[in-house]
C-alpha positions as CSV (number, residue, x, y, z in Angstrom):
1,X,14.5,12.3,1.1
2,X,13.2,15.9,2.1
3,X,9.8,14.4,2.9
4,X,11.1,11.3,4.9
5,X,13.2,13.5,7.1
6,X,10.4,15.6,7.8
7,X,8.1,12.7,8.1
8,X,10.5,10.8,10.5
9,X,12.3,14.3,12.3
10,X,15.8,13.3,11.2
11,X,18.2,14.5,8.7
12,X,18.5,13.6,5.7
13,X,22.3,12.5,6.1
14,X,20.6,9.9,8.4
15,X,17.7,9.0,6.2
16,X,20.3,8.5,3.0
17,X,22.2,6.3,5.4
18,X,19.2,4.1,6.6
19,X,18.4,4.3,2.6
20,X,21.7,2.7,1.5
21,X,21.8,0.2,4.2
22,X,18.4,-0.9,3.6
23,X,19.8,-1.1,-0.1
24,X,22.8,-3.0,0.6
25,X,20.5,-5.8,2.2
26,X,18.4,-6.0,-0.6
27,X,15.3,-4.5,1.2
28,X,14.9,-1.9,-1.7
29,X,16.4,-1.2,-5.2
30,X,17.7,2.4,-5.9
31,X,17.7,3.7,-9.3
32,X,19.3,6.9,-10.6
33,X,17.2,9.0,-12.7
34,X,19.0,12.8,-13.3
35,X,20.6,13.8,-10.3
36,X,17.6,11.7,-7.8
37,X,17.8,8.4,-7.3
38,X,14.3,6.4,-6.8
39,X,13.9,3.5,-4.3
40,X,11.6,1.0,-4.5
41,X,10.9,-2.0,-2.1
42,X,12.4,-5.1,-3.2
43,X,9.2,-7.9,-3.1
44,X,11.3,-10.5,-3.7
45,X,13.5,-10.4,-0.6
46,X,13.1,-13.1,1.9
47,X,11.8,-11.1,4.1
48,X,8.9,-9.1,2.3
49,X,5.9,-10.9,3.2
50,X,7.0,-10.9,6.9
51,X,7.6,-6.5,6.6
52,X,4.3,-6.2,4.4
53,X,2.4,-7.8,7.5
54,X,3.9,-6.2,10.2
55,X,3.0,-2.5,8.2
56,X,-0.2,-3.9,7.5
57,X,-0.9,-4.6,11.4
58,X,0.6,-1.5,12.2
59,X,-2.0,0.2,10.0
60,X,-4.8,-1.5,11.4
61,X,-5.2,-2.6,7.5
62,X,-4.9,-6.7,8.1
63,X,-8.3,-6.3,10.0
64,X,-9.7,-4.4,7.2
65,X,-8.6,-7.2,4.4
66,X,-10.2,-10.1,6.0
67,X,-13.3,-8.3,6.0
68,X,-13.4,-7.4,2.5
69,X,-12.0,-10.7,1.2
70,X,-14.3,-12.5,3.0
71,X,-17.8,-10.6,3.0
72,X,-17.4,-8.3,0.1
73,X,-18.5,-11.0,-3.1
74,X,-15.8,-12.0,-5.8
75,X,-12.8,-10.0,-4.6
76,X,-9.9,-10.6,-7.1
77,X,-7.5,-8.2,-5.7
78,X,-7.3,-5.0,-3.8
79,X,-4.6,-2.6,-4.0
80,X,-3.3,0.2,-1.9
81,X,-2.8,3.7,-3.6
82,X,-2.0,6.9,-2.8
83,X,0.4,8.5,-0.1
84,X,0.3,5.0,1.8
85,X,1.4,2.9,-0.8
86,X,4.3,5.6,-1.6
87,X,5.2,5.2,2.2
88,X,4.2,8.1,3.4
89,X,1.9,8.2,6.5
90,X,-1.7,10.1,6.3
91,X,-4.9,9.8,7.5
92,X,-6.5,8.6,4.4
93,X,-6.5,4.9,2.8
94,X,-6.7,5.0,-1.0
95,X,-7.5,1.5,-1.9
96,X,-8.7,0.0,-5.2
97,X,-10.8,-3.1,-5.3
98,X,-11.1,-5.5,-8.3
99,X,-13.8,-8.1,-8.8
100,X,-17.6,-8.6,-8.6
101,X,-18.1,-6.3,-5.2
102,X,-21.1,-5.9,-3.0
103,X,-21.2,-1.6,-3.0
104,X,-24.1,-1.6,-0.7
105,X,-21.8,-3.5,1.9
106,X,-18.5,-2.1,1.0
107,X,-20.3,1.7,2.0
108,X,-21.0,0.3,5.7
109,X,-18.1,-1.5,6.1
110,X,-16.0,1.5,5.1
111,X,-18.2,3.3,7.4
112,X,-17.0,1.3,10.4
113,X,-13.6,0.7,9.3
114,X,-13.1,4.4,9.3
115,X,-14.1,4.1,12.8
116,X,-11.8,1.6,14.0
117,X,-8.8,2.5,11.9
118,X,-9.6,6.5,12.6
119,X,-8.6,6.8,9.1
120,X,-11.0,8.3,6.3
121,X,-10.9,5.4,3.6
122,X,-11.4,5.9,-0.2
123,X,-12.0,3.5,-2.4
124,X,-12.7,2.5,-6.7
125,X,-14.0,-1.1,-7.6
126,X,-13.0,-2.1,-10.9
127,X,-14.5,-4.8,-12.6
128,X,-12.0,-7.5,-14.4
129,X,-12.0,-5.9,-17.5
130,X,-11.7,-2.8,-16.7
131,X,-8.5,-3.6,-14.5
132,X,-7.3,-5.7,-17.8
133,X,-7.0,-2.2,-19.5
134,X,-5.4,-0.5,-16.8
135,X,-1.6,0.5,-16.1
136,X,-1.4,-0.7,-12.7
137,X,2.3,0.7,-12.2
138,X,3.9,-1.1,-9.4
139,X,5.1,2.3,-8.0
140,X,1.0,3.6,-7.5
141,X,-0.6,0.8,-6.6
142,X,0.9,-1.6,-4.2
143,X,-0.9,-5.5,-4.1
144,X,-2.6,-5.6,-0.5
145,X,-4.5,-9.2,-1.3
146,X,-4.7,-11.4,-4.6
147,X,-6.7,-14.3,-5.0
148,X,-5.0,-17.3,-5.6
């Protein structure tokens, strides 16, 4: 709560209110663990799809997605890790891509994606078995694209 509070330049009274209302419509699940209690965004609300995309847009990372879905080979799924996908803003995009992916254009597209997001990007490519035998816990690695 701390780290939203700075993040957003409120209090944290007013970030634990705009917590529990956004828990009280569903929007996220808390969970007490000890004396902290852990949120988490609820994916099956109604509305999730619709807040995913309009984060995504804000991010410039919609743009980005296409793109790789569409030029980078046999994407199977890309996921967004590190401080983004735990909410917290920063300049760098941690993603991790699964499938049979084209390095040699992932590396420019990166390049120029850097450019237009003015974000340094990271990324790992996993193939499909080596994401079979990972731990892809929902609270690291948030689902960006799937293919259906």
């Amino acid at each position: 709560m701390r780290g939203l509070a700075s993040d957003f330049g409120e209090s944290t009274n007013a970030v634990r209110l705009e917590l529990n209302r956004m828990e009280k419509a569903g929007l996220i699940a808390g969970e007490s663990q000890g004396n902290r209690k852990m949120f988490k965004v609820n994916e099956t609300h109604p509305l999730f799809q619709e807040i995913r995309n309009i984060v995504l847009k804000h991010l410039g990372l919609d743009q980005l997605l296409v793109q790789l879905v569409h030029k980078l080979g046999d994407v199977k799924k890309v996921y967004l890790t590190g401080d983004l996908a735990k909410g917290m803003d920063t300049d760098m995009v941690d993603v991790a891509l699964i499938g049979g992916i084209d390095i040699a254009y992932l590396v420019k597209l990166v390049a120029a994606a850097e450019k237009v997001l003015q974000r340094k990007i990271r990324y790992v490519v996993f193939s499909e078995k080596e994401a079979e035998e990972r731990d892809w816990d929902e609270n690291q690695y948030l689902v960006l694209w799937e293919q259906e």
